[in-house]
C-alpha positions as CSV (number, residue, x, y, z in Angstrom):
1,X,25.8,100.6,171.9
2,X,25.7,98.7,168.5
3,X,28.9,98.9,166.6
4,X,28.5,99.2,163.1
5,X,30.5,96.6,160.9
6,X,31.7,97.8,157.0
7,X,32.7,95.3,154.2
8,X,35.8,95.4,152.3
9,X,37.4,93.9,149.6
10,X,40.8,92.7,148.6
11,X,42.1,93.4,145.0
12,X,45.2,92.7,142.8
13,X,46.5,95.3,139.8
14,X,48.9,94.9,137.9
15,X,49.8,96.9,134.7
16,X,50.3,94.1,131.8
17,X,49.9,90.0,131.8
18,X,52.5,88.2,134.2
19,X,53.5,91.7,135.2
20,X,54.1,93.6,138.8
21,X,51.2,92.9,140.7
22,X,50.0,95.3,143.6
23,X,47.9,93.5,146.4
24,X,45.6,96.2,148.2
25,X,42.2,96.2,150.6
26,X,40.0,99.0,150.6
27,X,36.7,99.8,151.8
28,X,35.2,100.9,148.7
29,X,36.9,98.4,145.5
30,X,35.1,101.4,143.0
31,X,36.5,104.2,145.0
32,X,40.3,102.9,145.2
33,X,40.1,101.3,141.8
34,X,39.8,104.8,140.1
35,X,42.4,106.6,142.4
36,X,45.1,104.1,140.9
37,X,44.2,104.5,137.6
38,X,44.0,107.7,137.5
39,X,47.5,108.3,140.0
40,X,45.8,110.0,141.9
41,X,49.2,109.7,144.0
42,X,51.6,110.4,141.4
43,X,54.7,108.9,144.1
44,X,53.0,105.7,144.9
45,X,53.9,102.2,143.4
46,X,51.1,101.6,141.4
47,X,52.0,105.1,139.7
48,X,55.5,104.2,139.3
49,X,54.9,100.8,138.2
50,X,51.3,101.9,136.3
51,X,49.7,99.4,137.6
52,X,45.8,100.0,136.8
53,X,44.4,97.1,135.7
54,X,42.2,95.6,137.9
55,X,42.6,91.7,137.6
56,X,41.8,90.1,141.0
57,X,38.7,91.0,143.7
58,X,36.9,89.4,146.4
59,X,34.3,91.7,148.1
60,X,33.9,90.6,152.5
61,X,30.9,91.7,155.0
62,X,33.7,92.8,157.5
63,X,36.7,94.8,156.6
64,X,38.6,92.6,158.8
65,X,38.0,89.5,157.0
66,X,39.5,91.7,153.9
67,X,42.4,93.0,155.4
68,X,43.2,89.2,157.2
69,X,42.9,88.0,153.4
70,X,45.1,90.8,152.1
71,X,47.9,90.0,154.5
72,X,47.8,86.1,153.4
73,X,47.9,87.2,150.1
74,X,50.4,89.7,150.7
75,X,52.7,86.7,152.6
76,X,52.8,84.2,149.8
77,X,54.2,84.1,146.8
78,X,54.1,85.3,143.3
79,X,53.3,82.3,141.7
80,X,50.5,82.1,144.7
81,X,49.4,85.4,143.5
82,X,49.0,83.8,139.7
83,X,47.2,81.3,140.7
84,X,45.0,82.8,142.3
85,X,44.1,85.7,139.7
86,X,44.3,82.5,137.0
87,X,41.5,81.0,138.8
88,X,39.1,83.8,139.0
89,X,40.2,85.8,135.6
90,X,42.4,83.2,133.1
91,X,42.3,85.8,130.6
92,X,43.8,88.3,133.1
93,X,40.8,90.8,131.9
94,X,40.8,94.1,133.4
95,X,37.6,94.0,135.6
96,X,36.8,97.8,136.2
97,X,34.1,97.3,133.9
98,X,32.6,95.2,135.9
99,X,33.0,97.5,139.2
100,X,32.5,100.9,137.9
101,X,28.9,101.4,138.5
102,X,29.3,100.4,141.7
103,X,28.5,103.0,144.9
């Protein structure tokens, strides 16, 4: 019996430049993207904190490799965290333009 394997991605919010940053994995980046900004869970903390700007992803072939990344991510620091969304996005964009379309 074949097991089948499902990619994932790992993805940063945050709701302003330098602001709070959330740090989340999901198996579809689209999907989860539009559920935040929207508050779709009015009690969560990227409602309370309106995070919905989309500033940091990286997309995997195996959700595992995702959700490993998402718990280093998740262990370091902020400034970690800034560096990392500085090198992908300087401008600290909001990239659900670039994800929207997606399935």
């Amino acid at each position: 019996m074949r097991v089948m394997q499902r990619g994932g991605a790992v993805y940063i919010l945050t709701n302003r430049r330098n602001g709070t940053l959330y740090t989340g994995v999901t198996d579809n980046l689209r999907r989860r993207t539009e559920e935040h900004r929207t508050h779709l869970y009015p009690d969560s903390f990227t409602a309370k904190y309106d995070c919905h700007m989309l500033v940091y992803y990286c997309v995997y072939p195996r959700i595992e490799d995702a959700i490993a990344e998402e718990k280093r991510i998740k262990g370091g620091s902020r400034k970690a965290k800034i560096r990392l969304i500085e090198n992908l996005n300087p401008a600290w964009n909001d990239l659900w333009d670039e994800i929207r379309d997606w399935d």
